[in-house]
Legacy VTK file of the C-alpha trace (Angstrom):
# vtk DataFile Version 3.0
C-alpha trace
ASCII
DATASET POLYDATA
POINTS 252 float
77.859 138.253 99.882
81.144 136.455 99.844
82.075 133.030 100.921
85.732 131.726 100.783
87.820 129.003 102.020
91.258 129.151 101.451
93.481 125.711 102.085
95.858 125.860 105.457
99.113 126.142 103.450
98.356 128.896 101.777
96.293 131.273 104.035
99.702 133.634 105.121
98.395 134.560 100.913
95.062 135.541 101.791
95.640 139.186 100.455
97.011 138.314 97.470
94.494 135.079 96.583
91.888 137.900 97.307
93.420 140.213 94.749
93.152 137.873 92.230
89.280 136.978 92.344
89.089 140.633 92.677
90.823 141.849 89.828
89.989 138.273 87.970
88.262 140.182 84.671
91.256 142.778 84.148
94.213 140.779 85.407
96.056 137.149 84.878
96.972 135.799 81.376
94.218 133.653 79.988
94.993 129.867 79.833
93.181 126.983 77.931
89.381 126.918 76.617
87.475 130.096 77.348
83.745 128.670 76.014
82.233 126.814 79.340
84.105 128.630 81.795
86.632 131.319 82.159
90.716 130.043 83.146
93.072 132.040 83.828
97.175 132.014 85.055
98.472 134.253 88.072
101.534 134.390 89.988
101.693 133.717 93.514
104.872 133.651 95.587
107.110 133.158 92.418
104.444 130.368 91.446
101.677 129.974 88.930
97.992 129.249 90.323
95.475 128.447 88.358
91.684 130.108 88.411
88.875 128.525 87.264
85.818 130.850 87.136
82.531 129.042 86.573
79.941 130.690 84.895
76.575 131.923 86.717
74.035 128.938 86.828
70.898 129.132 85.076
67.933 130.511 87.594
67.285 126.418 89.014
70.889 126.119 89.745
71.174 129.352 91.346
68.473 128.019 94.158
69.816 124.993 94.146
73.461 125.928 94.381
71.903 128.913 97.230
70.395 126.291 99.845
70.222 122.599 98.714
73.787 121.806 96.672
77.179 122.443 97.298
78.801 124.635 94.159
81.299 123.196 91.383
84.155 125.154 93.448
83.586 123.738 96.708
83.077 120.416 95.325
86.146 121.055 93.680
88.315 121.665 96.637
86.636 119.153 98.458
87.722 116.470 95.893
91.010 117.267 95.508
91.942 117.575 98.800
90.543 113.938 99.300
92.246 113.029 96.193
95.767 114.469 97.810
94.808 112.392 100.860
94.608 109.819 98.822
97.394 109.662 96.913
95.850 109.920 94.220
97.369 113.070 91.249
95.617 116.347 91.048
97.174 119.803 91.254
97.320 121.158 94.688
94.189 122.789 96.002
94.421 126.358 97.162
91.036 128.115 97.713
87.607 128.190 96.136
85.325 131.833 96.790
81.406 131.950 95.897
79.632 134.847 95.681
75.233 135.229 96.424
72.610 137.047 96.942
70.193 136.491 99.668
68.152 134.246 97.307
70.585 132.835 94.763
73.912 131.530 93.970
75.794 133.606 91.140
79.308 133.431 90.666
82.342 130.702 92.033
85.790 130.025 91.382
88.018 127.324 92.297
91.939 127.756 92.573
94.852 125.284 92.153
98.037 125.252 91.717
99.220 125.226 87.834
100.721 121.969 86.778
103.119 121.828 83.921
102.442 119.148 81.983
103.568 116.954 78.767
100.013 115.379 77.483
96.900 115.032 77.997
94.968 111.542 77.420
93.248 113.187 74.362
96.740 113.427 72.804
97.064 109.763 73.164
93.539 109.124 70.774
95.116 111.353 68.466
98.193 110.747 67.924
99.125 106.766 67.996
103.121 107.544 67.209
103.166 108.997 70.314
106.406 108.048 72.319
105.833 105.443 74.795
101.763 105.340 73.221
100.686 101.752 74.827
103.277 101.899 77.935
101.002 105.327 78.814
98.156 103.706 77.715
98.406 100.861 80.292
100.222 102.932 82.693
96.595 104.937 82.641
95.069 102.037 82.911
96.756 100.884 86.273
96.354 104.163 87.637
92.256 104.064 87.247
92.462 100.613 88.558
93.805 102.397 91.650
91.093 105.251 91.377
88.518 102.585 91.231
90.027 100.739 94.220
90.184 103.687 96.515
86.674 103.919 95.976
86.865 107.307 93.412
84.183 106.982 90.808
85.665 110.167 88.548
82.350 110.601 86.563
84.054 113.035 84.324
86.962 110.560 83.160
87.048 112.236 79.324
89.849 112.960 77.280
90.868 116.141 78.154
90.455 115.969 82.015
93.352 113.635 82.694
97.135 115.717 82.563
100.214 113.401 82.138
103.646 114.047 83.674
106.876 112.189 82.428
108.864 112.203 86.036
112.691 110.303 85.993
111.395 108.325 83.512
107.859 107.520 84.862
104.800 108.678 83.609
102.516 110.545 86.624
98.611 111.298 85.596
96.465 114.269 87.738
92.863 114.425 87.474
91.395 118.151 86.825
87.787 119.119 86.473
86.982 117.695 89.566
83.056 118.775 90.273
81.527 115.527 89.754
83.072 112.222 91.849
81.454 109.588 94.034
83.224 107.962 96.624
81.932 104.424 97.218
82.686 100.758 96.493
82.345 100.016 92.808
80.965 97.004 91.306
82.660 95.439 88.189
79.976 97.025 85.947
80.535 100.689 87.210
84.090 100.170 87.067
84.085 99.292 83.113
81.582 101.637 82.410
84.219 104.270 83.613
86.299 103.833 80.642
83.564 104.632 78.658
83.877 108.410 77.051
88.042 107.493 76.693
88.112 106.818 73.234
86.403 105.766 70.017
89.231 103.766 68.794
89.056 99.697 69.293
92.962 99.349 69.355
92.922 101.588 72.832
89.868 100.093 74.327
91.603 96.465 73.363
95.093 97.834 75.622
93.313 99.032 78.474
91.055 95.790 79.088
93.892 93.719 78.654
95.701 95.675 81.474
92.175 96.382 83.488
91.987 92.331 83.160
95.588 91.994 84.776
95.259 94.211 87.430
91.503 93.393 88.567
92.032 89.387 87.710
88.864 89.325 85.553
88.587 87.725 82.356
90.105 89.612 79.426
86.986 88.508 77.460
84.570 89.938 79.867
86.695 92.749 80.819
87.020 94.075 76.842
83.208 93.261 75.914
81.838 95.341 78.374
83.936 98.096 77.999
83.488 98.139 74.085
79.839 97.784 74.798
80.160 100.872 76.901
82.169 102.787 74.514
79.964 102.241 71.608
76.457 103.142 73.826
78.265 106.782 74.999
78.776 107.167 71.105
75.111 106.526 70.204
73.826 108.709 72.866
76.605 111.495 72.014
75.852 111.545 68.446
71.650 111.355 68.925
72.209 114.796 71.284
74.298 116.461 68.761
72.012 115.712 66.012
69.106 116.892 68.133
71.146 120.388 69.219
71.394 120.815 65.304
67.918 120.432 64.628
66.857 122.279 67.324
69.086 125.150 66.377
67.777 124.693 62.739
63.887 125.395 63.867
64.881 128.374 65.962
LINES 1 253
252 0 1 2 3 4 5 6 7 8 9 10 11 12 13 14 15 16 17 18 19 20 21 22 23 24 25 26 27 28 29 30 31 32 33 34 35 36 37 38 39 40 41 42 43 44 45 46 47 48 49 50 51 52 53 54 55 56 57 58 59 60 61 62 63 64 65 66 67 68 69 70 71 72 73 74 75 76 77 78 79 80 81 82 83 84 85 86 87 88 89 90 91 92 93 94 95 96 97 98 99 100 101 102 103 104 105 106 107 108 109 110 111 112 113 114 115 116 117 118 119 120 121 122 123 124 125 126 127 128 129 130 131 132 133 134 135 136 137 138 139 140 141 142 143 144 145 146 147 148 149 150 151 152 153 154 155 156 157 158 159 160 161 162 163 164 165 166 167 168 169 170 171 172 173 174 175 176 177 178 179 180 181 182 183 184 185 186 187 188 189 190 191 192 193 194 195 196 197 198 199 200 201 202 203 204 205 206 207 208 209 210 211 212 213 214 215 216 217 218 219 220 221 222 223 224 225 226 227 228 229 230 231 232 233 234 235 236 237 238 239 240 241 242 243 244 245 246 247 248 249 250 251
């Protein structure tokens, strides 16, 4: 049983946008990290889209995604057209298509258009010669400052899920991997806490709260103590799950 919804714009390319989720495991050129989830380029119209095929749930999800949760895709598409309503960068949602059973969820994909882009924020924790490193840096900043005051609450905001676009000299920044967002006011706390899985490198975490302090009015103090708080707890917890995946792998 199929279930698609394919955005306004682009539904005189139903038969093609079909094609592609039909022929996704023979066709398209494969784009990015294939571990979690399966990307992959086609052309549409002279353009490149962008398919992003989640992998089937484990048995829980697959109820839960069947009658009680809304899937990754449509949660996707959701989000980024209120993003684009917003203002606020992403790449242009086209469709998302599930596919179920009577009794469980099994396979979705979301499509977008592909962005060509220069960086991504990881680059910028990697590489501090980086042309332009802290004008990025606190152009970032601003730009989750505006995030944050449109209400977005982007609970992936990692490294590699923010693409940055130099544009007539101006640097442009689109969210991707958009399956987990609130939209709601955000206290000062929540806001900080954001920052949190950015970086592990003091010098960054000292440029963004002296920008988040400009833009929000707080206290640079307060603004950079909580957010290196933050930064340091994420670490903890990251490195205490990786040590247990290792010894769990070790007794199996």
């Amino acid at each position: 049983m199929k279930n698609s919804v394919i955005h306004d714009h682009f539904k005189p390319y139903k038969t093609e946008i079909d094609n592609f989720i039909f022929n996704f495991d023979n066709e398209g050129e494969d784009f990015g990290n294939q571990q979690r989830n399966s990307l992959k380029l086609f052309t549409l119209n002279d353009s490149l889209v962008n398919i992003k095929s989640f992998r089937i749930p484990n048995i829980v999800n697959q109820i839960a995604y069947k009658f009680f949760r809304k899937s990754k895709a449509e949660r996707s598409f959701e989000y980024a057209k209120k993003l684009t309503e917003l203002n606020i960068g992403t790449p242009q949602p086209i469709a998302y298509f599930e596919f179920k059973t009577p009794f469980l969820f099994k396979k979705s994909y979301y499509i977008s258009e592909h962005l060509n882009y220069d960086i991504t924020y990881r680059e910028l924790t990697t590489d501090f010669n980086y042309p332009d490193h802290e004008t990025i840096l606190r152009e970032f900043t601003r730009f989750t400052y505006k995030l944050h005051e449109n209400g977005i609450n982007f609970l992936d905001h990692s490294p590699g899920n923010t693409l940055i676009k130099k544009v007539d000299g101006k640097y442009l920044f689109y969210l991707v991997d958009l399956n987990r967002m609130e939209f709601k006011a955000m206290n000062f706390e929540t806001r900080i806490k954001n920052f949190a899985r950015l970086t592990v490198h003091k010098s960054m975490v000292e440029v963004m709260s002296d920008e988040y302090a400009k833009c929000s009015g707080e206290d640079y103090n307060k603004v950079f103590n909580l957010m290196w708080q933050e930064t340091e707890d994420f670490q903890a917890r990251y490195h205490r799950k990786r040590r247990l995946k290792t010894k769990m792998k070790f007794w199996k």
